[in-house]
C-alpha positions as CSV (number, residue, x, y, z in Angstrom):
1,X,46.9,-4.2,-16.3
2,X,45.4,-2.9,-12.9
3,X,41.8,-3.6,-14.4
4,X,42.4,-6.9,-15.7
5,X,44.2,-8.4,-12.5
6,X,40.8,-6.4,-10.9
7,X,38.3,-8.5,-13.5
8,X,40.2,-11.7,-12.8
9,X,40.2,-11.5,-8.8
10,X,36.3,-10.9,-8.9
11,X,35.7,-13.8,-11.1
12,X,37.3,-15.5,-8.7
13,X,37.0,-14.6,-5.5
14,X,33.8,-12.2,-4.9
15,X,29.7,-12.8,-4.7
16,X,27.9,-9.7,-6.3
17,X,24.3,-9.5,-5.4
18,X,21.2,-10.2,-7.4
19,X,22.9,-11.3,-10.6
20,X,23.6,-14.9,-12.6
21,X,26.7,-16.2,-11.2
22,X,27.9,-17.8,-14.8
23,X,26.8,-14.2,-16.7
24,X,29.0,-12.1,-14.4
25,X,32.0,-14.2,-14.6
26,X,31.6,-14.2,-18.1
27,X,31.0,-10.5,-18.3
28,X,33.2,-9.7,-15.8
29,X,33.0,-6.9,-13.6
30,X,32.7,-2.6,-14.5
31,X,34.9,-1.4,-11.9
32,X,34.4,2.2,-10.4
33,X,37.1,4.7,-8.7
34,X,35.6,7.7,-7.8
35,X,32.2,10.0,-7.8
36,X,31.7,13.6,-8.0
37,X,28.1,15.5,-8.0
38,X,25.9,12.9,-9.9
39,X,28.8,11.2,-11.4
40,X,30.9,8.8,-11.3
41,X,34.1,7.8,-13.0
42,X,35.3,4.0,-13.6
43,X,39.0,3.0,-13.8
44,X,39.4,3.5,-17.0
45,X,38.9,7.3,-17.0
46,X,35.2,7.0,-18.3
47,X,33.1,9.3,-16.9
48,X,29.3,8.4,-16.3
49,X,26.3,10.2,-15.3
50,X,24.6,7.9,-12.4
51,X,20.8,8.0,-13.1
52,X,20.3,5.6,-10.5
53,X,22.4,7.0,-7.4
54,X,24.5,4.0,-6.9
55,X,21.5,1.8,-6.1
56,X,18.6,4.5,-5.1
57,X,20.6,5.1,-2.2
58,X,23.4,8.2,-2.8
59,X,20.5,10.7,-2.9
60,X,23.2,13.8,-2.1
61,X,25.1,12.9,-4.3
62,X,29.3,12.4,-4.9
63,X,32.0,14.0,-3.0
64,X,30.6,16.0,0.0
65,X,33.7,16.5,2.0
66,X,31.7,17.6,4.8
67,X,30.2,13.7,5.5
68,X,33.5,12.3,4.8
69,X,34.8,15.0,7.7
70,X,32.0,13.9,10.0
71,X,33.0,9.8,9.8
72,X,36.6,11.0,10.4
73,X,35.7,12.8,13.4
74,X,33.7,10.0,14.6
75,X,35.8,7.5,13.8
76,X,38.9,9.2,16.0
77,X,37.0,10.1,18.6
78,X,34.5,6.9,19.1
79,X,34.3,4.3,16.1
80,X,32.4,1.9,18.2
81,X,29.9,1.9,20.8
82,X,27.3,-1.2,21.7
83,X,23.7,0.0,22.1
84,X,23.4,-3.3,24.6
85,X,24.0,-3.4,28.6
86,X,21.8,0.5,28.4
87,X,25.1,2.1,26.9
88,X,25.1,4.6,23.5
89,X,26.9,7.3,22.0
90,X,25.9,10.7,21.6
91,X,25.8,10.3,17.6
92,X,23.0,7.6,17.4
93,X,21.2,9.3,20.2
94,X,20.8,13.0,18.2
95,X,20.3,10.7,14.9
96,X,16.9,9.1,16.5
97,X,15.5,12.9,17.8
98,X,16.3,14.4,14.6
99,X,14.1,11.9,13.0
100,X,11.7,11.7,15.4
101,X,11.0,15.3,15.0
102,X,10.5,15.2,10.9
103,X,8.7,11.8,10.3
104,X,5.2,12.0,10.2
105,X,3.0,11.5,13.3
106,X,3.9,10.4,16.6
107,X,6.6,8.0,14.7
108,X,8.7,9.1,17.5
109,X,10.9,5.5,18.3
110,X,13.2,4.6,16.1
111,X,15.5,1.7,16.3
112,X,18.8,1.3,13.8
113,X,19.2,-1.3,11.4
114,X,22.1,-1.8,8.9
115,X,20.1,-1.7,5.5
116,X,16.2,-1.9,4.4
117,X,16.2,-5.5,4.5
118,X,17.1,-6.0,8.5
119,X,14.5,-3.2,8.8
120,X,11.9,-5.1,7.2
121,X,13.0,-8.4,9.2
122,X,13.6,-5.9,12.7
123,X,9.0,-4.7,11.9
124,X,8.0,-8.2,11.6
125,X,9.7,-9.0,15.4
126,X,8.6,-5.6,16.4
127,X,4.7,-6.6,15.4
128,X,5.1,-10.2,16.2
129,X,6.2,-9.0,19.9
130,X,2.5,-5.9,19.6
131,X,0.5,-8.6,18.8
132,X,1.9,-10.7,22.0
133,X,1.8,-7.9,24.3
134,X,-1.9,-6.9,23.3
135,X,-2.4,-10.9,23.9
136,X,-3.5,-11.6,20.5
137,X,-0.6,-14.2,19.3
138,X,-2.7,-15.7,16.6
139,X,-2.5,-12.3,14.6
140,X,0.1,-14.1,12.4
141,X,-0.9,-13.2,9.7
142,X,0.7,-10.7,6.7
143,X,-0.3,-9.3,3.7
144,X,1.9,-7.5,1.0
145,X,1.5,-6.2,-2.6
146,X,2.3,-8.2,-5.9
147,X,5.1,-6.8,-7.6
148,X,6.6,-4.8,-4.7
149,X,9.8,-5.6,-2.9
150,X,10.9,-5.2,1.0
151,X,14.5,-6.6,0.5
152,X,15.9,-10.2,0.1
153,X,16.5,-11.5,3.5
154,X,14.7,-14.7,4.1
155,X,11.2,-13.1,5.7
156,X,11.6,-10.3,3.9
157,X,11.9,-12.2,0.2
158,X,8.4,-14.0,1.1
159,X,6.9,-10.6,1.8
160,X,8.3,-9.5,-1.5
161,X,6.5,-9.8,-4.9
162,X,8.8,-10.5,-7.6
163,X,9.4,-14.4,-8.4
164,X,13.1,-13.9,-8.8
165,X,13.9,-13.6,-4.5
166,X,11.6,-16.6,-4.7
167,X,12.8,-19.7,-6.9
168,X,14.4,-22.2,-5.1
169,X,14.4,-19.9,-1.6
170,X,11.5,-21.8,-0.1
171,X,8.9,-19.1,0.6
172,X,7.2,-17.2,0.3
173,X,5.9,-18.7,3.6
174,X,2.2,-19.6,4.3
175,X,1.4,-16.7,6.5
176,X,2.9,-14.4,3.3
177,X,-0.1,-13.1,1.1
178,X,-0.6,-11.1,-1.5
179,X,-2.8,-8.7,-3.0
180,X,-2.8,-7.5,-6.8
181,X,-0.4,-4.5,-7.6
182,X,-1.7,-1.0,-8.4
183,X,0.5,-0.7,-11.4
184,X,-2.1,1.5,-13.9
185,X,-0.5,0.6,-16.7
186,X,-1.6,-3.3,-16.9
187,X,-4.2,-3.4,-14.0
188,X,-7.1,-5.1,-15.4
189,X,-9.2,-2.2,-14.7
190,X,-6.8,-0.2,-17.4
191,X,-5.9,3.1,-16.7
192,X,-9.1,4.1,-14.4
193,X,-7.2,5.4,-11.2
194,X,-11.0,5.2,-9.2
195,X,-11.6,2.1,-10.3
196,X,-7.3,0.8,-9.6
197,X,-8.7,1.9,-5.9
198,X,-11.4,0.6,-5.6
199,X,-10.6,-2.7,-6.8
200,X,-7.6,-2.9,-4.5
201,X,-9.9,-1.7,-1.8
202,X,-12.4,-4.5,-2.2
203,X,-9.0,-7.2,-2.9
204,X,-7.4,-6.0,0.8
205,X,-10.9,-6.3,2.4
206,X,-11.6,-9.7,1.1
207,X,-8.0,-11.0,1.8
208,X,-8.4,-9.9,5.8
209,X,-11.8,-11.5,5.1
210,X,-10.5,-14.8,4.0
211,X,-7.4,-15.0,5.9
212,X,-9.3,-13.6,9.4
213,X,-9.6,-10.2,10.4
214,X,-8.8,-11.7,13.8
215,X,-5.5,-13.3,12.0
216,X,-4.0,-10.7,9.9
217,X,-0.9,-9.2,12.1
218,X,0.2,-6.3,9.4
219,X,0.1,-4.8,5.6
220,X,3.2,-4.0,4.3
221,X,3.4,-1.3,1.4
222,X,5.9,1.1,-0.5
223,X,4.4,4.5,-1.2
224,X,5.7,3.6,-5.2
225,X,6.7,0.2,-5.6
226,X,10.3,0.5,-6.7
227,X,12.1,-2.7,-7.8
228,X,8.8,-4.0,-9.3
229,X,9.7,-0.9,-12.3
230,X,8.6,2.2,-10.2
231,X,4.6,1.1,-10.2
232,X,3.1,5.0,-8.8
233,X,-0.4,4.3,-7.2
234,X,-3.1,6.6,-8.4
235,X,-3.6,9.5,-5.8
236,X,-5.8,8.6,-3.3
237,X,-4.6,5.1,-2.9
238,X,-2.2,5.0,0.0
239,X,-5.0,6.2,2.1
240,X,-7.7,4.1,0.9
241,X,-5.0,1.0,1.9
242,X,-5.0,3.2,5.3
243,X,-8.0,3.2,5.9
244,X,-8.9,-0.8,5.6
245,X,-6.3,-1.4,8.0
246,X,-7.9,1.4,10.4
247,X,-11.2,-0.2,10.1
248,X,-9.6,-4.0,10.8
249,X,-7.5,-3.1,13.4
250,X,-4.3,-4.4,11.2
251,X,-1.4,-2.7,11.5
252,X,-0.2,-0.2,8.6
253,X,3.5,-0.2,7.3
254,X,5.0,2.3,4.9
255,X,8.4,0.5,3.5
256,X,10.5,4.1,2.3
257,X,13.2,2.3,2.4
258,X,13.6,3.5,-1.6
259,X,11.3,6.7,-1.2
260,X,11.8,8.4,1.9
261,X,14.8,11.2,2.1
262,X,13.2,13.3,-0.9
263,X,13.3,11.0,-3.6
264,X,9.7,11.9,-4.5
265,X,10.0,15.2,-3.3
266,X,9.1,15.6,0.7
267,X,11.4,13.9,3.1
268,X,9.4,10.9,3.4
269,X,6.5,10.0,0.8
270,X,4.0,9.2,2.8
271,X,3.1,12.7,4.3
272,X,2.3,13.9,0.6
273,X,-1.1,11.8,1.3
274,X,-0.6,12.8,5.3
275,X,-1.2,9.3,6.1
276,X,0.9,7.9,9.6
277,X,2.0,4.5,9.3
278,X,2.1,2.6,12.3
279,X,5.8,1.7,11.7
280,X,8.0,3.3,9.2
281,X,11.2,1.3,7.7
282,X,13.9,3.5,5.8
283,X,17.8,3.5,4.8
284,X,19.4,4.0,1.4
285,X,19.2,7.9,1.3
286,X,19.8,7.8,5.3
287,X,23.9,8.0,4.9
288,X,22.8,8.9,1.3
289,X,25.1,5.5,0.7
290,X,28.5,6.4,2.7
291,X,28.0,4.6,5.0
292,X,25.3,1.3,6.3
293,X,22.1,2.3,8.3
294,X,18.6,1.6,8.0
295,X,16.1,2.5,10.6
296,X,12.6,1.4,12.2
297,X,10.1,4.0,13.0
298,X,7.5,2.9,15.2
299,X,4.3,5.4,16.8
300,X,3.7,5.7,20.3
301,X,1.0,3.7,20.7
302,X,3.3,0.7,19.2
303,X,6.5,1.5,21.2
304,X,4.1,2.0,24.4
305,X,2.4,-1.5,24.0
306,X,5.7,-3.4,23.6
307,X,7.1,-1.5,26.6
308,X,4.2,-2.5,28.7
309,X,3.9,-6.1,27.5
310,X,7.6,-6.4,27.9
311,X,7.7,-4.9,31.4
312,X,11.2,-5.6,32.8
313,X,12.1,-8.0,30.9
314,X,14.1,-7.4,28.1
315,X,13.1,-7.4,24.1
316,X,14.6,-9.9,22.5
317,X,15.8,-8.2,18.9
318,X,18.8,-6.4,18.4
319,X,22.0,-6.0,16.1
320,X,25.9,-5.6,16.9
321,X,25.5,-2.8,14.9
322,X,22.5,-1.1,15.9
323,X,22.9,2.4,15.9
324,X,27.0,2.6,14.5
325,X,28.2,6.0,15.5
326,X,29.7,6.3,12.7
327,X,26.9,5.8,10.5
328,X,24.8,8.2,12.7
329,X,27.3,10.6,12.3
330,X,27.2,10.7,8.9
331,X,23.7,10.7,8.5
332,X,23.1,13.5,10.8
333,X,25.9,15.6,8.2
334,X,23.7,14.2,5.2
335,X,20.7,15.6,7.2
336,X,21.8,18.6,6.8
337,X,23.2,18.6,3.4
338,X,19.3,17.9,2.7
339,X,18.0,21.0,4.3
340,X,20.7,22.9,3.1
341,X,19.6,23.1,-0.1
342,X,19.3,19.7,-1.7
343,X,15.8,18.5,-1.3
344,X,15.1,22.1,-2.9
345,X,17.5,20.9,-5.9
346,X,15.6,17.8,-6.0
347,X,12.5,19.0,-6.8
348,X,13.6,21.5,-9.0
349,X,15.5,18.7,-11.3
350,X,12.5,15.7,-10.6
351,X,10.3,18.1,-12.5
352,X,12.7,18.3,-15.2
353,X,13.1,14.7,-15.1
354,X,9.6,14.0,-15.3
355,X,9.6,16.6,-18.4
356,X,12.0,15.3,-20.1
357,X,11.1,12.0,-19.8
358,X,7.6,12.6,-21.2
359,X,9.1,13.6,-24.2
360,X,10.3,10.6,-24.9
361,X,6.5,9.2,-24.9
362,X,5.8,8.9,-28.3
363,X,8.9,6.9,-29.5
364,X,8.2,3.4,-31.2
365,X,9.3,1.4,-28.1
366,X,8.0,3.6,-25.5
367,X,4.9,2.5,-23.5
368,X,4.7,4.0,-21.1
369,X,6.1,6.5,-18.9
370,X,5.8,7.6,-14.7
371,X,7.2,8.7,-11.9
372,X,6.9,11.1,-9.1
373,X,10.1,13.2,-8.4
374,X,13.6,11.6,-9.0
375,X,12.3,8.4,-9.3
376,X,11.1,7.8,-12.9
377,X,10.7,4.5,-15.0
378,X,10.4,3.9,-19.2
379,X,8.3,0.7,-19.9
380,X,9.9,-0.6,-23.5
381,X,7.0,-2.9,-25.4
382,X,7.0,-4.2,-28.8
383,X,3.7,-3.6,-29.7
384,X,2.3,0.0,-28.1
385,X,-1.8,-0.9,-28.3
386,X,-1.2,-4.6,-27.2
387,X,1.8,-3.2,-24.5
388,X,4.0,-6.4,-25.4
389,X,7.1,-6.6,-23.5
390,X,10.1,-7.4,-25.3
391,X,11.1,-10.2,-25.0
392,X,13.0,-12.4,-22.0
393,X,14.5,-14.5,-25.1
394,X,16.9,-11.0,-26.4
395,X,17.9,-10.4,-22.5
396,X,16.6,-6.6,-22.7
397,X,17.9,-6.2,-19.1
398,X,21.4,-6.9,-20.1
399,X,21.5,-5.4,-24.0
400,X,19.4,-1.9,-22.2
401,X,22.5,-1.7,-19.7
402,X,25.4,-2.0,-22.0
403,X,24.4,0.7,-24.5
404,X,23.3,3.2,-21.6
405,X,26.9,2.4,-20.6
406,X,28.3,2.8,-23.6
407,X,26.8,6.0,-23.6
408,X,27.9,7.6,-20.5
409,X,24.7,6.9,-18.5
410,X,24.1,4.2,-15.4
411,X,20.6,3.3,-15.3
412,X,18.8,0.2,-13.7
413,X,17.3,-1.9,-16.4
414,X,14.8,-4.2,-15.1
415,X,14.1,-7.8,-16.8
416,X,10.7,-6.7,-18.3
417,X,12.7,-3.9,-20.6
418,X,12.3,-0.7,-18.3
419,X,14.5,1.9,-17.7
420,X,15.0,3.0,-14.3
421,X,15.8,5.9,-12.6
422,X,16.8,7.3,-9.6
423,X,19.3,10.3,-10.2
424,X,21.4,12.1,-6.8
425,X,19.0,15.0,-5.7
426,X,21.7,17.4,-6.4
427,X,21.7,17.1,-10.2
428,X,22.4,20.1,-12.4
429,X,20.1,20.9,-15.1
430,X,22.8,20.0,-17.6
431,X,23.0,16.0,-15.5
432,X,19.3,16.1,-16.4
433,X,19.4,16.9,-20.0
434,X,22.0,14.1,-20.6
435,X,20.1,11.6,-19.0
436,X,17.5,12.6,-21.5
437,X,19.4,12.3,-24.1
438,X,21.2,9.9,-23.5
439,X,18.1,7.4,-22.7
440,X,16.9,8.8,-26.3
441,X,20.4,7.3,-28.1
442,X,19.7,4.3,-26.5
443,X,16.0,3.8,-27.7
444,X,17.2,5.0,-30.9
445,X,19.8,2.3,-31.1
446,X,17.5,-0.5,-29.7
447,X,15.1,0.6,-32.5
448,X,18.0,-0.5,-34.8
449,X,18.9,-3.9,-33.2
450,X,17.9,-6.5,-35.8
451,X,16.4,-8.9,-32.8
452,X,14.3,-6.2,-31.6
453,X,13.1,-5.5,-35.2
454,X,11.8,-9.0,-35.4
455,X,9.7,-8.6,-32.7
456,X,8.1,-5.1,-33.4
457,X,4.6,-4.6,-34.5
C-alpha cells in the first residue's frame, strides 16, 4: 500500500532528472529505503548490489556512521554559515587546506560549489574574469571533447558532447567547440593508441588555429569521459592535450567531477599522467553522496591574476551555499574514511573488476570492454567485426536496466547498449563476483530476447 501511494505521488507530483517524462510515469518509480556497504535495499525488501554508487558519486560506500555523526555535530553546533561579508566556518575552511595539500600542483584555491555542474559554470566565470584581468577579453573562446559531458546546466550542456542535453536547449552556443573523442574503440584511426593521439593532437591544434590562438579562452576535458560510456584515452593522451594548451597559452581544465576521489585508483586521475590542470572541478565522491558539494580548484598563478585584476573590488560569482558547513563537514569525515583504508580497497576490488569483466569479452554481444579502476563499461553490438550497436528501435537502455534489476544488480545502461559501472570503493570481493555474474545472466538473457535475435549477425 505504502509503495503504491509512493508510485502514485511521484507520477504526480515530482521531476526526476534526465529521463522521458511520459516513460517514467508509465513506469513509475523504484523506490529505495536504505543502503549498507555497496548495497542497497528498496522498499520492498529487495536487496541490490549498487554497481554504479548511486550515480558515480557514493564512492565509500552505505552506512558509515561516522559521516552521519559528523553532519549531526555540525548541524547542532552551526548548520549555517554565509561565506559573504568575509565571514566562514571552521568546517569549509579545514575542507579547502586539506585539499589544497593533496591535489596536484600548486592547485592550492579552492572555491565550493553545490554539484559538478555549478562547478563547471563557477570555471567558466573564473576564466572569463583571467582572461579580463590579463586584459585579453576577446579570449572567448572554448573548446571541449565530442562525447564527453561537464553537467547539464545551461553553459555547461553546450560544453557537453552528447546530443541529448542539447535538443531543444538552444546551444551549444557559438563560442562552444568541439574536437573528436578519443574513444579507441570506433576512432577512425581503429584501435592505434599513437595514432588516437596524434590525430587528436593535430584536431586541438587546428581548432585553436581556426578559431584564433588569440581567441580560445580554455579546453575542457575529463581524464575518462564518463557519461559518453566510460571512453579511457590511450596513455599518453592527457598530456599530449597538455601540452597544446602549454604551447597556446590556453588554459587547461581537468573535469574529475566523475573521476577524482579514487574512482580510477589515485585520489584524483590526473596525477597518474602528473599533469597540473590549471583549474580542477570535482564533487560526487566529495561527500561520497551524503551530502551536496562540488568544488573549483584553481593554481596560483590563476587565483593570483584574478586577485590582482580584481584589486579591491569584489568578484562577482558566488553561491548561498558556497562552502555549507555541513557538507564540509562531512567531506572532511569521508576524507578520512578514504585514507583509512578505502582507496586501498578500491584498488584492490577495480582490479578484480577489470578481471572479471574481461572475462566476459568473448560473449556473442560483447564488443568491447575498458575501464581503469572502479569505473568500467561493456559495449553490447550486434555484429562483433562490424561493432553494430543494438538498436535504438528495442530501447536497450531501458530492457538492459530492468533485467539487471531483476537480478539484484543497479548498473547505468547508456542509450547505445553499454553497461556501466561505477561500484562503492569499499566493495568486498564477494560484491565483485556478483556484479560479474550477475552482468553475465543478463547478457545471457538478452542473447535470448527474440528482438535482439533478429538483429544479430
Amino acid at each position: 500500500m505504502l509503495t503504491n501511494s509512493l508510485v502514485e505521488l511521484d507520477r504526480q507530483h515530482l521531476v526526476h532528472p534526465v529521463s522521458s517524462f511520459q516513460g517514467h510515469e508509465a513506469r513509475g518509480v523504484r523506490v529505495l529505503k536504505s543502503g549498507n556497504g555497496a548495497r542497497v535495499t528498496d522498499v520492498e525488501g529487495r536487496e541490490l548490489i549498487d554497481g554504479f554508487a548511486g550515480l558515480w558519486c557514493v564512492n565509500a560506500g552505505y552506512g558509515h556512521q561516522s559521516v552521519v555523526d559528523a553532519a549531526a555535530k555540525q548541524m547542532s553546533e552551526l548548520p549555517y554559515a554565509t561565506g559573504y561579508f568575509d565571514l566562514g566556518a571552521e568546517a569549509p575552511i579545514r575542507l579547502a587546506a586539506e585539499l589544497a595539500e593533496r591535489a596536484p600542483g600548486d592547485l592550492n584555491h579552492v572555491f565550493f560549489t553545490l554539484g559538478g555542474s555549478d562547478a563547471v559554470d563557477s570555471t567558466i566565470r573564473y576564466i572569463r574574469y583571467y582572461w579580463y584581468a590579463r586584459n585579453q577579453p576577446k579570449r572567448d573562446q572554448f573548446i571541449s571533447v565530442d562525447q564527453g559531458y561537464h553537467g547539464s546546466t545551461t553553459i555547461g550542456s553546450g560544453l557537453t558532447g552528447l546530443p541529448a542535453f542539447h535538443e531543444g536547449f538552444g546551444v551549444p552556443f557559438d563560442w562552444q567547440h568541439k574536437i573528436l573523442s578519443h574513444d579507441l574503440y570506433r576512432h577512425p584511426e581503429g584501435n592505434n593508441p599513437q595514432a588516437v593521439i596524434d590525430a587528436s593532437v593535430a584536431e586541438l591544434r587546428a581548432k585553436i588555429e581556426t578559431v584564433g590562438p588569440e581567441r580560445v579562452a580554455a579546453f575542457f576535458v575529463e581524464p575518462i569521459q564518463g557519461s559518453g560510456g566510460v571512453l579511457v584515452p590511450p596513455k599518453g593522451w592527457i598530456k599530449a592535450m597538455r601540452d597544446i594548451c602549454t604551447e597556446y597559452g590556453v588554459l587547461f581544465i581537468a573535469d574529475e567531477v566523475i573521476t577524482g576521489f579514487g574512482r580510477t585508483g589515485p585520489l584524483f586521475a590526473c596525477s597518474e599522467e602528473g599533469i597540473v590542470p590549471d583549474f580542477m572541478t570535482t564533487a560526487k565522491g566529495l561527500t561520497s553522496g551524503y551530502a551536496p558539494m562540488g568544488a573549483v580548484f584553481m593554481s596560483d598563478h590563476i587565483y593570483d591574476t584574478i586577485a590582482q585584476g580584481a584589486g579591491p573590488r569584489a568578484v562577482g560569482h558566488g553561491f548561498t551555499y558556497s562552502g555549507h558547513p555541513v557538507s564540509a563537514a562531512v567531506a572532511l569525515e569521508v576524507l578520512k574514511l578514504y585514507e583509512g583504508g578505502i582507496l586501498e580497497n578500491g584498488c584492490r576490488a577495480g582490479a578484480q573488476l577489470m578481471a572479471g569483466l574481461e572475462t566476459l569479452r568473448d560473449h556473442p554481444l560483447v564488443g568491447d570492454v575498458r575501464g581503469r579502476g572502479m569505473l568500467a563499461a561493456v559495449e553490447l553490438v550486434t555484429d562483433k567485426e562490424k561493432k553494430t550497436p543494438i538498436p535504438a528501435t528495442v530501447q536497450p537502455a531501458t530492457r538492459l536496466f530492468d533485467r539487471a534489476w531483476e537480478q539484484g544488480l543497479v548498473i547505468r545502461s547508456f542509450a547505445q547498449g553499454i553497461f556501466g559501472y561505477a561500484p562503492p570503493l569499499c566493495c568486498t570481493p564477494e560484491d565483485i563476483d556478483g556484479i560479474i555474474e550477475r552482468t553475465k545472466t543478463v547478457l545471457d538473457q538478452t542473447l535470448e530476447d527474440p528482438e535482439i535475435r533478429q538483429v544479430l549477425r
